[in-house]
One Martini backbone bead per residue (centre of mass of N, CA, C, O) as a GRO file, in nm:
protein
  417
    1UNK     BB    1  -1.583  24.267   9.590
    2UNK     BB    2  -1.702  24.058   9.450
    3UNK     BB    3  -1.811  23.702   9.492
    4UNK     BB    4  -1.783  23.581   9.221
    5UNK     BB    5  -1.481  23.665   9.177
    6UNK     BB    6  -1.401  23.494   9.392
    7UNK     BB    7  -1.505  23.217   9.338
    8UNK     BB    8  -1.374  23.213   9.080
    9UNK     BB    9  -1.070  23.248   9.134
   10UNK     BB   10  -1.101  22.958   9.372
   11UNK     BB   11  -1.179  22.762   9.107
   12UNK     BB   12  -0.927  22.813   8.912
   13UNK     BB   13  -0.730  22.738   9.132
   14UNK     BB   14  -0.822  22.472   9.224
   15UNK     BB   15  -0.862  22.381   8.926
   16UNK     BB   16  -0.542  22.378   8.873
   17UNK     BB   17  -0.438  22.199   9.119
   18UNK     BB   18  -0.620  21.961   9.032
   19UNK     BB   19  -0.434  21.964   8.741
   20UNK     BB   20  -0.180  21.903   8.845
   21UNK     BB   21   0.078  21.722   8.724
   22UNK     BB   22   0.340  21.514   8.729
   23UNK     BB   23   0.561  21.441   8.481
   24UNK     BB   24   0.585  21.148   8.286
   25UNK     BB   25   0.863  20.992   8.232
   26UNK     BB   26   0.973  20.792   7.928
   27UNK     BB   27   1.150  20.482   7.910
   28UNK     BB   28   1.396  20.236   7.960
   29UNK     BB   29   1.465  20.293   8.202
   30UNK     BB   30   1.164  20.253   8.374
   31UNK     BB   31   1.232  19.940   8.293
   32UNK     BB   32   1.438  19.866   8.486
   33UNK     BB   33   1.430  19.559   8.659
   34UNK     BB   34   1.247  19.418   8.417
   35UNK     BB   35   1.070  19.158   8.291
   36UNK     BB   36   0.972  19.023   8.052
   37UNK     BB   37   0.697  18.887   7.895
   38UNK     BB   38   0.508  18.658   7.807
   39UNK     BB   39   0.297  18.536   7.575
   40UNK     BB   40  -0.014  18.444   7.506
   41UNK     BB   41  -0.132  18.183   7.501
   42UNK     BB   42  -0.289  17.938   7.312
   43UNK     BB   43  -0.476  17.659   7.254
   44UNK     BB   44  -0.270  17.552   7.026
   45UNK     BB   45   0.001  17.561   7.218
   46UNK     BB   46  -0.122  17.391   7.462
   47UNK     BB   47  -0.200  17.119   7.306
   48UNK     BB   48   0.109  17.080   7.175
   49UNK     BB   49   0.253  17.016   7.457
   50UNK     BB   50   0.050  16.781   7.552
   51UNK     BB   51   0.160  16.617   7.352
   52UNK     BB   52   0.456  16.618   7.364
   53UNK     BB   53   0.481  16.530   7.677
   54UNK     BB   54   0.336  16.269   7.577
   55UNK     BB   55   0.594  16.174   7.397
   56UNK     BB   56   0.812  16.161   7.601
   57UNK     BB   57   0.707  15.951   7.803
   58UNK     BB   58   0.712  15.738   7.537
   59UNK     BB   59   1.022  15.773   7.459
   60UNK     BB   60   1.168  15.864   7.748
   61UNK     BB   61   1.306  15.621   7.828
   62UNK     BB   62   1.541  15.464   7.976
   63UNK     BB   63   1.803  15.304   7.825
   64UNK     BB   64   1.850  15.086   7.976
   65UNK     BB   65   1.583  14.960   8.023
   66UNK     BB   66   1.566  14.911   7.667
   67UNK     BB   67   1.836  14.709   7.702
   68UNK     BB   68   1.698  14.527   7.896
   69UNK     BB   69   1.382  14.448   7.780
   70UNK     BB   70   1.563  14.333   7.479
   71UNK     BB   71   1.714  14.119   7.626
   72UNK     BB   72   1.479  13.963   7.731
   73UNK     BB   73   1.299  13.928   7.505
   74UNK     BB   74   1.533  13.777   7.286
   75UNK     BB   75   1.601  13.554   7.508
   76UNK     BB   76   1.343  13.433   7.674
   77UNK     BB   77   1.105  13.497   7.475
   78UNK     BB   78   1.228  13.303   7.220
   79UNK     BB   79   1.261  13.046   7.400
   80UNK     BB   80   0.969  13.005   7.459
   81UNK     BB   81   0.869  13.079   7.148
   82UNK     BB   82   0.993  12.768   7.065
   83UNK     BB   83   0.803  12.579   7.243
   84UNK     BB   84   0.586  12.672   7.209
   85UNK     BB   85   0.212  12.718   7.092
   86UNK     BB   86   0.112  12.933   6.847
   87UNK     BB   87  -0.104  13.138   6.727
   88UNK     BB   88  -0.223  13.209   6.398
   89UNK     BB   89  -0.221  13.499   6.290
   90UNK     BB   90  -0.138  13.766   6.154
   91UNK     BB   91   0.096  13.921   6.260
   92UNK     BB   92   0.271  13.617   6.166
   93UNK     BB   93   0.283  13.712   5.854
   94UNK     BB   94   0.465  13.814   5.621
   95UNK     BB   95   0.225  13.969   5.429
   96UNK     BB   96   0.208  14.197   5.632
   97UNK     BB   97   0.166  14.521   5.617
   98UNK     BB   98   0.354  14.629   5.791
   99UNK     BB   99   0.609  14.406   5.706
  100UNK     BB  100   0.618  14.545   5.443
  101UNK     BB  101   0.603  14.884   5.452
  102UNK     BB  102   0.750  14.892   5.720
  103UNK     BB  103   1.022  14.716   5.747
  104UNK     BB  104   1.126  14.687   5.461
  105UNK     BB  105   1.132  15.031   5.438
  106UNK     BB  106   1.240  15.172   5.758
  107UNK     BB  107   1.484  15.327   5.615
  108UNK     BB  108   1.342  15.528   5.497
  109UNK     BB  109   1.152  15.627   5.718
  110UNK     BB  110   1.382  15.730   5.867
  111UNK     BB  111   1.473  15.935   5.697
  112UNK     BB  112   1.247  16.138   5.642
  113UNK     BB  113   1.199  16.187   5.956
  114UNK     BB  114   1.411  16.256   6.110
  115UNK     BB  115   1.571  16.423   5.878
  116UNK     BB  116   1.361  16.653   5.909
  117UNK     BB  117   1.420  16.701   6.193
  118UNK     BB  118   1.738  16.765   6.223
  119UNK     BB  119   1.746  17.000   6.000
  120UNK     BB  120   1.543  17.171   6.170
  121UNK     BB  121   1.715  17.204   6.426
  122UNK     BB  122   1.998  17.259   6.304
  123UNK     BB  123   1.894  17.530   6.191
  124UNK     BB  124   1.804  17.668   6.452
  125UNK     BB  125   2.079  17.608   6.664
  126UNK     BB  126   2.276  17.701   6.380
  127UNK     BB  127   2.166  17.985   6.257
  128UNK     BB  128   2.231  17.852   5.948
  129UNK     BB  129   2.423  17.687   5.930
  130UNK     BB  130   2.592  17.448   5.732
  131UNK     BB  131   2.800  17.304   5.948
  132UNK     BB  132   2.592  17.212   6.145
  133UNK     BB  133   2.414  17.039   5.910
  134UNK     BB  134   2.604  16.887   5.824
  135UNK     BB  135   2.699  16.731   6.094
  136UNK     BB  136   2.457  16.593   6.194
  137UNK     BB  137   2.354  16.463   5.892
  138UNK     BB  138   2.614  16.267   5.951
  139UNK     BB  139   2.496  16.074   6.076
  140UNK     BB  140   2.313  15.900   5.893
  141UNK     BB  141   2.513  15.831   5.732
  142UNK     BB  142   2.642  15.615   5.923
  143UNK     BB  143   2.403  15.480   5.955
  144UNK     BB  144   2.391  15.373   5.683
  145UNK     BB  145   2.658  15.251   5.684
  146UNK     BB  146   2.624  15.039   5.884
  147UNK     BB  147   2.360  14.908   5.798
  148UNK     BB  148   2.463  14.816   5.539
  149UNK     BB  149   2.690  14.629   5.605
  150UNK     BB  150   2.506  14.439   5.806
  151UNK     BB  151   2.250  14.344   5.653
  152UNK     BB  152   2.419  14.360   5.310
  153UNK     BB  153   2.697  14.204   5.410
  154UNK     BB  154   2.710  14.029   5.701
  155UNK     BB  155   2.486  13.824   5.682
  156UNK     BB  156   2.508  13.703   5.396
  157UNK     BB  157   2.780  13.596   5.454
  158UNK     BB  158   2.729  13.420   5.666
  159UNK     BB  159   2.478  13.268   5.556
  160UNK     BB  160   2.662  13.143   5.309
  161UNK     BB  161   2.890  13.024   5.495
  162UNK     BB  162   2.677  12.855   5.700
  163UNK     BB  163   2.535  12.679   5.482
  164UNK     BB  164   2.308  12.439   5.330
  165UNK     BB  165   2.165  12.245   5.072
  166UNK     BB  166   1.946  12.065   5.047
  167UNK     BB  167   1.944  11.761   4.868
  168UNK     BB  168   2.232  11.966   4.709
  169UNK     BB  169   2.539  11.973   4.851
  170UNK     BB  170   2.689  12.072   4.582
  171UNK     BB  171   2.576  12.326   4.666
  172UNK     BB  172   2.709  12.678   4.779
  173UNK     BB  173   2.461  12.886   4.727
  174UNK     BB  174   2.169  13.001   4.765
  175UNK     BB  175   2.058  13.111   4.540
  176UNK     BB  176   2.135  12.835   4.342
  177UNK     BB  177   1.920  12.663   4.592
  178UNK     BB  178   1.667  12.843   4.544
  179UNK     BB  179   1.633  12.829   4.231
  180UNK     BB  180   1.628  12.509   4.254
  181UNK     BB  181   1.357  12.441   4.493
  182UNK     BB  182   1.613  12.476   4.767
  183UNK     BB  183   1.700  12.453   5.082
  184UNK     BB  184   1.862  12.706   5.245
  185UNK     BB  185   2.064  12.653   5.529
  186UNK     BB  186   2.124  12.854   5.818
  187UNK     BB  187   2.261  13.124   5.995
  188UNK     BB  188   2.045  13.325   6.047
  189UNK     BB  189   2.080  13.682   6.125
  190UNK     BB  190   1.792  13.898   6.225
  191UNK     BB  191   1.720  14.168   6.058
  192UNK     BB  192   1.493  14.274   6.221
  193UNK     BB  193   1.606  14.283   6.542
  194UNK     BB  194   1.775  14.481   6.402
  195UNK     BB  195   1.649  14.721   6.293
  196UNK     BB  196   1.443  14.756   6.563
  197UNK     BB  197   1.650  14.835   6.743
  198UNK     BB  198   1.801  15.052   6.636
  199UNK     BB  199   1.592  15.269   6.525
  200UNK     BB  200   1.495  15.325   6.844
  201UNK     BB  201   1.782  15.426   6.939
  202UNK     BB  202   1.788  15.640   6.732
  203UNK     BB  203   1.542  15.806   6.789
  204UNK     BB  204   1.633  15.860   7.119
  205UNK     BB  205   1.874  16.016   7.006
  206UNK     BB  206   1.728  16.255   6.822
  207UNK     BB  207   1.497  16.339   7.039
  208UNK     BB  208   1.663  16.493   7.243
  209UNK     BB  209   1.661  16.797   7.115
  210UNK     BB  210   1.381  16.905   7.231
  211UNK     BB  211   1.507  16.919   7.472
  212UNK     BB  212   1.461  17.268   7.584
  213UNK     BB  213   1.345  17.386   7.412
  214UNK     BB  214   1.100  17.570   7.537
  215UNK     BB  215   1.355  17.803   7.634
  216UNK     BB  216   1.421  17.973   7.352
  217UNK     BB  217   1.202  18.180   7.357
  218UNK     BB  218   1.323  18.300   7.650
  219UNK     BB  219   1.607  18.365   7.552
  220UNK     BB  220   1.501  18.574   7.327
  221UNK     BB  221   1.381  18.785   7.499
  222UNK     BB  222   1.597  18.859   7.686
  223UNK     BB  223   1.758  18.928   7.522
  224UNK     BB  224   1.668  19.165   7.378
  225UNK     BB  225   1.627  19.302   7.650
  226UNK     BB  226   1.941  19.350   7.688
  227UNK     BB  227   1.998  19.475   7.403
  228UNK     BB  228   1.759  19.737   7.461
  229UNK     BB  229   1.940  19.853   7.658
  230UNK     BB  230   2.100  20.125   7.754
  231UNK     BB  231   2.201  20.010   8.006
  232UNK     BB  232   2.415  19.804   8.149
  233UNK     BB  233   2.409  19.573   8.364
  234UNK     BB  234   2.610  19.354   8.528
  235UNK     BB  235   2.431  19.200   8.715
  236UNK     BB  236   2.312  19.077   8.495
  237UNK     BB  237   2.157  18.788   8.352
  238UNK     BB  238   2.249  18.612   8.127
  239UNK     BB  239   2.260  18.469   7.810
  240UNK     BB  240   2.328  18.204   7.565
  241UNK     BB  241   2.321  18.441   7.327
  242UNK     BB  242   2.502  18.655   7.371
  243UNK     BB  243   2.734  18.573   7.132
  244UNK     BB  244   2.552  18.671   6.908
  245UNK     BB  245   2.497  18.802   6.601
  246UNK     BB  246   2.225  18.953   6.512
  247UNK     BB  247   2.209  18.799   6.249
  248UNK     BB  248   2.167  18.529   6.398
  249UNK     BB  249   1.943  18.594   6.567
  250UNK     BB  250   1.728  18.652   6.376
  251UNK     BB  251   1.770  18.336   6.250
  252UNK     BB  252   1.647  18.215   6.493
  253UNK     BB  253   1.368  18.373   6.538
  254UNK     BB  254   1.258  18.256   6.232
  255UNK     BB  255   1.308  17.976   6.264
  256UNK     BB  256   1.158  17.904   6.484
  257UNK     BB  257   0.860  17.992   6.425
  258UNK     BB  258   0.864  17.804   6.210
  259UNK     BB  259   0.976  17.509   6.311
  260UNK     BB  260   0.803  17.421   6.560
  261UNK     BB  261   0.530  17.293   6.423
  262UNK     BB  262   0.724  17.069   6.290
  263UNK     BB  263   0.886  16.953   6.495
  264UNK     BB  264   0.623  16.855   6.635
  265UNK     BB  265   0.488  16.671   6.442
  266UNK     BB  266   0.772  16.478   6.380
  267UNK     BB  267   0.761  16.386   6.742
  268UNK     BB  268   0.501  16.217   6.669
  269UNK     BB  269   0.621  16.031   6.448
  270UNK     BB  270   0.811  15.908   6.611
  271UNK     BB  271   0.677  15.768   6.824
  272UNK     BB  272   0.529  15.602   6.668
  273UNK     BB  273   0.758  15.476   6.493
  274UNK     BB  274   0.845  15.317   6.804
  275UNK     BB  275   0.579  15.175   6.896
  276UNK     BB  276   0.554  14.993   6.588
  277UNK     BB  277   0.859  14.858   6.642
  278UNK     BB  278   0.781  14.724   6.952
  279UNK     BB  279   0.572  14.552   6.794
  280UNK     BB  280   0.713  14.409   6.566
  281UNK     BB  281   0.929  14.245   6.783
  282UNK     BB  282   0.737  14.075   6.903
  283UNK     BB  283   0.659  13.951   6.645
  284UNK     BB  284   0.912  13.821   6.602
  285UNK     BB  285   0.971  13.687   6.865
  286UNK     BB  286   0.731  13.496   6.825
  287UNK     BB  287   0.736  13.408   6.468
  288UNK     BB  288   1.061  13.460   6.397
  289UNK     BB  289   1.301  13.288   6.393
  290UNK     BB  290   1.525  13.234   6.643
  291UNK     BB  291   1.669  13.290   6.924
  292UNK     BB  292   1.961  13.314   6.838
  293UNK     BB  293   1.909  13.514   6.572
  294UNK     BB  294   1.817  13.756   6.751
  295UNK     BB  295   2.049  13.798   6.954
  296UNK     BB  296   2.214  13.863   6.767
  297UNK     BB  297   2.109  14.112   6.603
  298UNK     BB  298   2.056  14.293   6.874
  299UNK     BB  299   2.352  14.285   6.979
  300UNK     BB  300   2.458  14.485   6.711
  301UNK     BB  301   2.270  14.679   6.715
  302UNK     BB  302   2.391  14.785   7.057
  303UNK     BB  303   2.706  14.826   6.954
  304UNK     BB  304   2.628  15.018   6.765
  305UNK     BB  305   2.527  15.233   6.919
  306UNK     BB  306   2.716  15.239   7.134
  307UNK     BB  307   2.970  15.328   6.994
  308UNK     BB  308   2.815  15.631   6.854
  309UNK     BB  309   2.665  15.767   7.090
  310UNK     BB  310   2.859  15.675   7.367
  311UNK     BB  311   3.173  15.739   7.221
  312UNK     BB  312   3.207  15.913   6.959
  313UNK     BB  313   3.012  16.150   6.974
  314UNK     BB  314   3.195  16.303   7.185
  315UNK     BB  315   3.411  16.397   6.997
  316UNK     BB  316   3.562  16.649   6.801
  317UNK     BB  317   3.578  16.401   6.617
  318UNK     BB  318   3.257  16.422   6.528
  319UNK     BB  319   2.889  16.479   6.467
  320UNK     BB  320   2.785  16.464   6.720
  321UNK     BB  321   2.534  16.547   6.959
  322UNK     BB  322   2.242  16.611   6.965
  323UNK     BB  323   2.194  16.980   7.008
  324UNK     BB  324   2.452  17.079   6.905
  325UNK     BB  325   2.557  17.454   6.863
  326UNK     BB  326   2.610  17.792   6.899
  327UNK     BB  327   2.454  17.700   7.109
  328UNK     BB  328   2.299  17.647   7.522
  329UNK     BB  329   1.987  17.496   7.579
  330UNK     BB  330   2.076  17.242   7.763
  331UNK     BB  331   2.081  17.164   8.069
  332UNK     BB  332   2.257  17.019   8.339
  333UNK     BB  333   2.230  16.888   8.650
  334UNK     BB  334   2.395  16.824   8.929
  335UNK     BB  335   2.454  16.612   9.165
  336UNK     BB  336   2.566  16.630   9.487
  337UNK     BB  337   2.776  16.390   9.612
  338UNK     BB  338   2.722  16.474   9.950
  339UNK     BB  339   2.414  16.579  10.019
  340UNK     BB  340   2.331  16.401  10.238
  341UNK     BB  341   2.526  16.544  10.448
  342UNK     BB  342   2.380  16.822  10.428
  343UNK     BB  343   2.111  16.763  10.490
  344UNK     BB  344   2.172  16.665  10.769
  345UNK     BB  345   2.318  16.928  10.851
  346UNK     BB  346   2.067  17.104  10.807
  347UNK     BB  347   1.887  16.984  11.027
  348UNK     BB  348   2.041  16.991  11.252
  349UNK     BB  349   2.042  17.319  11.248
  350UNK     BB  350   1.732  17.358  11.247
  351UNK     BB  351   1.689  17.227  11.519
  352UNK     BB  352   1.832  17.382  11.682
  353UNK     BB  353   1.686  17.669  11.616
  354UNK     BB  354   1.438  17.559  11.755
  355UNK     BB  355   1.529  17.467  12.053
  356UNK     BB  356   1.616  17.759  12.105
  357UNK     BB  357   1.283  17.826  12.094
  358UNK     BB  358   1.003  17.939  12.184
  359UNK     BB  359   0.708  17.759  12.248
  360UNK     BB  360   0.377  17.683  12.105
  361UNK     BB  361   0.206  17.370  12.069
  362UNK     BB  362   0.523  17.282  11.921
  363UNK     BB  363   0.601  17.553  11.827
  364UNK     BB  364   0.780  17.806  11.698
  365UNK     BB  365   0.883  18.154  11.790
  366UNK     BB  366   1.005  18.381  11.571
  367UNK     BB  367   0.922  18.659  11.704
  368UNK     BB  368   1.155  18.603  11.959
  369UNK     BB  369   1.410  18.644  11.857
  370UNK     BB  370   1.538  18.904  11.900
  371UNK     BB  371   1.496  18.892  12.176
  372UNK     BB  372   1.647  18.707  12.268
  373UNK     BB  373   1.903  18.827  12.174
  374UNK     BB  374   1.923  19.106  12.307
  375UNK     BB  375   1.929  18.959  12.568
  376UNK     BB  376   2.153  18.818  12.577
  377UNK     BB  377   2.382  19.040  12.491
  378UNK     BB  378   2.289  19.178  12.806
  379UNK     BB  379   2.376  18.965  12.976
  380UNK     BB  380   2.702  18.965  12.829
  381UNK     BB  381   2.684  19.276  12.937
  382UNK     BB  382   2.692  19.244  13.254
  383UNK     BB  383   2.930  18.982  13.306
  384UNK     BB  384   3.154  19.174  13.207
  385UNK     BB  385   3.144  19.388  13.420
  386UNK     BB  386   3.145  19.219  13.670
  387UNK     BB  387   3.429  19.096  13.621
  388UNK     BB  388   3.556  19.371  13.631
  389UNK     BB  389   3.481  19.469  13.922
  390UNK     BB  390   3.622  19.233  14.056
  391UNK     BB  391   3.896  19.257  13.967
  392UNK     BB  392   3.928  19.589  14.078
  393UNK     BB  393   3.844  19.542  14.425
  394UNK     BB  394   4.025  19.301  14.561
  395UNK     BB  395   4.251  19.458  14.656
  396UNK     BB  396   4.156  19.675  14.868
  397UNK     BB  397   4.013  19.425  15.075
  398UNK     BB  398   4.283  19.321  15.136
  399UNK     BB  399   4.456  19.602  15.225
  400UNK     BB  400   4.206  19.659  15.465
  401UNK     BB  401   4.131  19.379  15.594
  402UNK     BB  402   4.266  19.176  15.518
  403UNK     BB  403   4.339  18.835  15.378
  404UNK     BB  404   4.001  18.795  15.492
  405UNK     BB  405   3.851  19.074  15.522
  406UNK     BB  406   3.612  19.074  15.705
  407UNK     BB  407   3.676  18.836  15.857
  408UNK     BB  408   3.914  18.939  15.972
  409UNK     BB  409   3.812  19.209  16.112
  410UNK     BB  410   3.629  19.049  16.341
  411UNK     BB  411   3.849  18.915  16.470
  412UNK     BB  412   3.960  19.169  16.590
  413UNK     BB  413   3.778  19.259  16.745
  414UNK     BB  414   3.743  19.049  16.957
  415UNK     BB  415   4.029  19.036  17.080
  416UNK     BB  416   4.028  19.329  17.153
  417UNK     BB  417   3.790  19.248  17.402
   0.00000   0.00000   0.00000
């Protein structure tokens, strides 16, 4: 035979074994127990994060804090500026750009920006229910009929009770002791004082919804992929959205897609509104009303608050509270209540195990653990033979030796020498 035709032959079958491999069988089962990737994020969707996180710090301080630093404010601060002498700025008169546009119309912006704030979260966690987008929207409702009582019906009705005409005493009415030239005294209780605390109150209660917002995202997908998978694992781990119906699914992640960079955008306008707020206060603060009349003011519109987000919405016959929907993404850890001692416990328990490890420079050898186990172990069943052997043959040495052994026999050999 040819060598060619040997050397062809071992070419074609060399190169046939290295040319076979094994089929690839592909499908979603060989993706079992993989969980997917988050999408790359982008340039701008990284810096609306960063602005976003920044708008939490400065929004999100606690509520406690914001209700005793405005009760210090309303009540030391304007005892101080009702004594002292302050210099008359642009921002102390009346009709500062801010105070006209924004102050005056304050409850308007809070509709608009608010308002489309919740209408917008309540229909993305609601996936498109009406049931929930009118129960949220109706917590407006309600602060603006309080707000409507307290501003335009109890200050006034105050004021005209409480107070007297200068020069016209025999005028009872205020209109018609302002309309003919004469100033009408009275407890005025300070309208401004009130609704920007109440707005800042209400602002940070409504922006609550967006905590936990950016975990929606990765909820959808891990949903995605457990109900595109062919075998349920029961081990496998839930997601808050497991109870919806496709359709609702669907309309979940159509929402979020779209109104998510409307609602970080209103969340930033949010942030400025409670900010321009809080400078507006002190300017009341400093320039306007009396120290009682401001803390009348700020302190109604704190138990309007308190009474409604801390109390009232609380139950299921009433708006609820920001954030719930037909699902729950936004998670409450709390602390365990013993903590302290177990963290003890858990130390004391650590240091034992390091104690009885030998160490090197002061480090404990923890390759070393499993030797010194085995050895342990060969100890204990060492020390359980011998003391079964001695067990065992103590019978025997007092019936050949005498009672006292092998010493008793050396007595008798003795004695009979």
């Amino acid at each position: 035979m040819p060598a060619g035709t040997t050397s062809a032959r071992k070419g074609r079958s060399g190169g046939s074994q290295r040319s076979f491999k094994a089929p690839i069988e592909k499908g979603r089962w060989a993706a079992k127990g993989t969980k997917p990737l988050p999408e790359q994020a982008s340039v701008q969707h990284v810096l609306s994060l960063i602005v976003v996180q920044g708008c939490r710090k400065v929004l999100f301080i606690e509520t406690e804090v914001k209700i005793a630093l405005y009760s210090l404010s309303l009540f030391v601060g304007s005892l101080l500026c009702d004594f002292l002498p302050l210099p008359r700025i642009y921002m102390g008169q009346k009709d500062n750009v801010f105070n006209v546009y924004f102050v005056k119309f304050l409850w308007v912006w809070l509709l608009l920006v608010v308002g489309a704030f919740v209408l917008l979260t309540s229909a993305t966690v609601g996936c498109g229910h009406r049931e929930v987008i009118k129960r949220h929207m109706s917590r407006l409702l309600v602060g603006t009929c309080l707000w409507y009582f307290w501003s335009q019906v109890f200050f006034g009705y105050v004021e005209n009770r409480t107070g007297t005409c200068l020069g016209r005493a025999i005028i009872k009415d205020k209109y018609e002791c302002n309309g003919g030239g004469f100033h009408w005294h009275s407890f005025d209780i300070s309208g401004h004082a009130f609704i920007l605390v109440y707005v800042n109150l209400l602002i940070v209660e409504e922006a609550k919804a967006i905590v936990g917002w950016e975990g929606i995202r990765d909820q959808i997908r891990m949903e995605d992929h457990r109900r595109l998978e062919t075998t349920n694992d029961p081990q496998e781990t839930k997601t808050p959205l497991e109870n919806l119906t496709e359709e609702d699914l669907v309309i979940l992640k159509l929402n979020y897609e779209q109104f998510t960079p409307i609602i970080r955008s209103i969340f930033f306008v949010m942030t400025m509104m409670s900010v321009l707020s809080d400078v507006m206060l002190a300017c009341t603060v400093m320039f306007f009303h009396t120290m009682p009349q401001k803390v009348a003011g700020g302190a109604i519109a704190m138990a309007t608050w308190y009474c409604t987000y801390r109390l009232w919405y609380k139950y299921d016959a009433s708006p609820g509270l920001p954030g719930s929907g037909i699902f729950q993404y936004q998670t409450v850890k709390e602390k365990p209540k013993d903590s302290s001692s177990r963290l003890r416990r858990r130390s004391s328990i650590c240091k034992e195990h390091k104690d009885s490890l030998p160490k090197f420079m002061g480090m404990p050898l923890y390759g070393l653990k499993k030797d010194i186990e085995e050895k342990k172990k060969e100890n204990e069943k060492e020390e359980d033979r011998c003391g079964l052997e001695d067990f065992g043959e103590m019978p025997e040495r007092s019936s050949r030796n005498g009672t006292y052994g092998d010493f008793g026999s050396s007595r008798s050999r003795t004695w009979r020498r």
